[in-house]
C-alpha atoms as one frame of an Amber mdcrd trajectory, in Angstrom:
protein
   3.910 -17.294  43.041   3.298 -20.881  42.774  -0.124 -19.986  42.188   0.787
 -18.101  39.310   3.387 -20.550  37.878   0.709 -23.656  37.861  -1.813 -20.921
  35.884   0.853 -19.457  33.743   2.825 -22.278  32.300   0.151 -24.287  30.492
  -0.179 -21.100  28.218   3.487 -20.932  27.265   2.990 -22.939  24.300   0.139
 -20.570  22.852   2.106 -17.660  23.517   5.665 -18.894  22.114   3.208 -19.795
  19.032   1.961 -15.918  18.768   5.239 -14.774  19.637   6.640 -16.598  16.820
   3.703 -15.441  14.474   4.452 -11.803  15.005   8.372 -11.719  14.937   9.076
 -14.723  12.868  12.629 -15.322  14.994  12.772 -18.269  17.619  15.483 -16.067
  19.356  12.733 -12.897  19.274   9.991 -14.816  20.022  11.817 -16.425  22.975
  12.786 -12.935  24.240   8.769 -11.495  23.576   7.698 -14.537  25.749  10.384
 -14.343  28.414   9.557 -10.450  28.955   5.566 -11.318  28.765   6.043 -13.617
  31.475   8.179 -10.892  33.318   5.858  -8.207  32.971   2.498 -10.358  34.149
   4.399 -11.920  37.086   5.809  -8.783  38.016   2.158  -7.079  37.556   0.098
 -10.722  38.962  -1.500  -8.315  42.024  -2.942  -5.911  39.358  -4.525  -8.409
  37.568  -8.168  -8.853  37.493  -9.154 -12.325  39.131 -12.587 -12.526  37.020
 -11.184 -11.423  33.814  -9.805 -14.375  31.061  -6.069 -14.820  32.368  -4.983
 -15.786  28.057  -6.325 -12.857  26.928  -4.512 -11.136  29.400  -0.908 -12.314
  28.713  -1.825 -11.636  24.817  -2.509  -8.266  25.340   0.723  -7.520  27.261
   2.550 -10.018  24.180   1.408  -8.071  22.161   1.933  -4.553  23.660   5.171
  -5.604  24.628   6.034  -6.533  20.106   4.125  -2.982  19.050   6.596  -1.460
  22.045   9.914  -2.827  20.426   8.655  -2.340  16.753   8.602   1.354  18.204
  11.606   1.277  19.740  13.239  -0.478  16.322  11.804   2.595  14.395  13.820
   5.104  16.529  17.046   2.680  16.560  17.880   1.061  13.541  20.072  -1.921
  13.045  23.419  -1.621  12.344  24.831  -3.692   9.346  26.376  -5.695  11.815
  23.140  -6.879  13.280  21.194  -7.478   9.867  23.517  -9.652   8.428  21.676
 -12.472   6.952  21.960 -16.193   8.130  23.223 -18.910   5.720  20.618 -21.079
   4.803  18.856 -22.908   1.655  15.445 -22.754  -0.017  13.021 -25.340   0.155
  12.548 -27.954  -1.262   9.478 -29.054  -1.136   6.154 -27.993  -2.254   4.581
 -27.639   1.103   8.091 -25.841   2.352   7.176 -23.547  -0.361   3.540 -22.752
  -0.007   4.172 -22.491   3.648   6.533 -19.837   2.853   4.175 -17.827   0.742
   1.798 -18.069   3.206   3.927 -16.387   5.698   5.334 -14.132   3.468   1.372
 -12.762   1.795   0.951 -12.970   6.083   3.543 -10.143   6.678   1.893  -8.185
   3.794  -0.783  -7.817   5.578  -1.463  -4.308   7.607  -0.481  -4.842  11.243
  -4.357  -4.700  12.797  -5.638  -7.181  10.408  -2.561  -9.477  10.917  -2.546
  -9.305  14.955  -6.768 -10.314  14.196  -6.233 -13.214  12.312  -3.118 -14.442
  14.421  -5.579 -14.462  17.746  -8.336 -15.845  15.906  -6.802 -18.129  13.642
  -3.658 -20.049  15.746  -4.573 -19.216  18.642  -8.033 -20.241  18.432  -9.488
 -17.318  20.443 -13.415 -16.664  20.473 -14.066 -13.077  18.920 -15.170 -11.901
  22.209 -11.529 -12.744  23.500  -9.625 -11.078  20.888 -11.495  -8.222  21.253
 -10.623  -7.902  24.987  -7.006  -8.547  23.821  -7.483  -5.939  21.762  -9.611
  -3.403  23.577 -12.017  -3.246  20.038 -15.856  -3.760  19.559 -16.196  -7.346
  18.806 -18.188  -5.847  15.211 -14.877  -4.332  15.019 -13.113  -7.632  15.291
 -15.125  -9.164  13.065 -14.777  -7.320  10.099 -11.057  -6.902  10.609 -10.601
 -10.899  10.528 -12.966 -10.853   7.297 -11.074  -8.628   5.304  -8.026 -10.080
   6.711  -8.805 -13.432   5.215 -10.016 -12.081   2.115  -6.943 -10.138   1.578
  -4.754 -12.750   2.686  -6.615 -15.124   0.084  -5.700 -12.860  -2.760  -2.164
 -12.376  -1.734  -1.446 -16.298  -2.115  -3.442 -16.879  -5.077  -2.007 -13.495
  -6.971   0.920 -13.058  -5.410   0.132  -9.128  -4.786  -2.558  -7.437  -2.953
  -5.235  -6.556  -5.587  -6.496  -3.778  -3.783  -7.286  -0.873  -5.764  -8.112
   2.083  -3.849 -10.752   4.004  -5.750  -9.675   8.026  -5.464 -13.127  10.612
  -5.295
């Protein structure tokens, strides 16, 4: 285990980054992180020496949010559990457009989100984030572009401006 603890803990910053990225809670993101770190540790013998060790512990991350998302969808909150924290608006103008950022971010569908996420924080080469994602790196690709281009148009607009075009 030592092994696995001086290999594991100089990616706990990237992953508490994604973590944050997808559930936009420090408390969820914590919890996401805690149980990735369970599940590789617990699964370390299974794991394939040669293969990219990040791209690894994203995949479960990220297996382990779509899971609970799932799980959410069967179990809603009770009242009790959505009640909103207390809490002011910005003030500032970067507060603001950081906000809207996030916000035209959780507009986007989930696949072209989870692309830009890997590519964009987390710095990953297409070829990774397509072994995160089991996808054809093509696949990858085009995802992130019309990710960015959506994304683009959701901040500038403030709505999606996709028109689907009916035959």
């Amino acid at each position: 285990m030592d092994e696995a603890a001086a290999l594991l803990e100089p990616l706990i910053p990237q992953l508490r980054r994604y973590a944050y990225a997808m559930t936009r809670d420090h408390e969820s993101a914590d919890d996401l992180v805690q149980d990735t770190l369970e599940r590789a540790l617990s699964r370390w013998a299974l794991r394939r020496r040669d293969g990219d060790l990040r791209a690894w512990l994203f995949a479960i991350e990220r297996n382990l949010h779509v899971s609970s998302i799932r799980t959410r969808r069967r179990r809603p909150e009770s009242a009790l559990d959505a009640a909103d924290e207390p809490g002011g608006p910005a003030t500032q103008e970067a507060g603001l457009a950081a906000r809207d950022a996030l916000e035209a971010l959780d507009h986007l569908p989930e696949d072209h989100r989870t692309v830009l996420l890997l590519v964009g924080v987390e710095d990953l080469t297409y070829e990774e984030t397509a072994r995160v994602l089991d996808l054809p790196v093509g696949t990858v690709m085009s995802r992130l572009s019309r990710a960015r281009t959506r994304l683009r148009a959701l901040i500038e607009t403030g709505r999606s401006g996709y028109l689907r075009r009916v035959k």
